[in-house]
N, C-alpha and C positions, 0 to 999 in steps of 0.2 A: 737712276737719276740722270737717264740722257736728254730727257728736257729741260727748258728752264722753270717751266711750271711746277717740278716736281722738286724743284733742286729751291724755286720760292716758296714752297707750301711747306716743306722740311727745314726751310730756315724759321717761317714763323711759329710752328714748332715746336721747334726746340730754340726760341731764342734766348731764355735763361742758359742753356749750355755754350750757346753762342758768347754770349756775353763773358761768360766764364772765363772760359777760355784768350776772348781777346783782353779780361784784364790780367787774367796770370801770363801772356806773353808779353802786355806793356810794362807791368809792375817788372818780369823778371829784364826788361831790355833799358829800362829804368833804373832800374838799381844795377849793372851792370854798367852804364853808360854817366853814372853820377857816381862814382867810385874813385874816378882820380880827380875828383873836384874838391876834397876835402871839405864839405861842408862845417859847418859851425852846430853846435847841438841842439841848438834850439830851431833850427833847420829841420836838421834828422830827425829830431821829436815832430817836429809839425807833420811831414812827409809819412811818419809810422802812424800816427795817430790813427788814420779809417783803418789801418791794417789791427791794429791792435784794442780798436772799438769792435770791430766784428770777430777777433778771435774770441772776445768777451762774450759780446752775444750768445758766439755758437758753445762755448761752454757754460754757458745758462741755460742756456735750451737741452744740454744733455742731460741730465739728471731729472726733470719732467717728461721727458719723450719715452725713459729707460721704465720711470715708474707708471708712464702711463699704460707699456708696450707687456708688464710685468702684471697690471693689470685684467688687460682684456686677456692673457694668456689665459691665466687664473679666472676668470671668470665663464672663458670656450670650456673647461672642464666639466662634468657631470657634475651632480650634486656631493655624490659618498666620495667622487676624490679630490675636490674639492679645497676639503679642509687640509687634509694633508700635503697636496701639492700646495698649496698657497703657504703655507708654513716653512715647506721645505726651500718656496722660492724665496721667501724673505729672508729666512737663515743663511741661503747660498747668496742673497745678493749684499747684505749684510758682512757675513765675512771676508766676501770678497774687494768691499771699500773698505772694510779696515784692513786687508791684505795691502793694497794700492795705498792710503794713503800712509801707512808705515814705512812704506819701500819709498812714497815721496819724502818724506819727514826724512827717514834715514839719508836717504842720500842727497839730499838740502843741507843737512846739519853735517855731515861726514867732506 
């Protein structure tokens, strides 16, 4: 990157990373910087809201990405194993969110 052409063709890029990056360092210089302001709540609620609309998001999108991802696994397999690994993935994936959410339940309610 010791020219500038290289160092603009890498920013556009990666400019979702870019982007990233510069809001996790506003957000955390932000909330750092509005901390001895003692805001009012309906404040703080307005200010969290994009933060906690996109938390939402991305936990919507995880449980279609996992089955779609559990899918095409199961489907790259051969015919004869097939049946069996696909069974076995649903079982293992299966026990494993009622493992998770037991261990959230319990320790919500605890």
């Amino acid at each position: 990157m010791g020219n500038p052409n290289a160092f603009t063709k890498w920013i556009k890029t990666n400019l979702l990373l870019v982007f990233t990056f510069i809001g996790v360092i506003l957000g955390a210089v932000l909330g750092v910087s509005l901390r001895p302001v003692n805001l009012s709540k309906k404040s703080i609620l307005l200010l969290s809201y994009p933060g906690e609309l996109f938390m939402r998001l991305l936990g919507l999108m995880i449980l279609p990405l996992i089955i779609a991802s559990l899918i095409t696994g199961a489907a790259s397999l051969n015919a004869k194993l097939n049946g069996k690994m696909a069974l076995r993935t649903i079982v293992y994936f299966l026990s494993t969110s009622l493992v998770s959410s037991l261990i959230g339940l319990i320790l919500v309610l605890a």
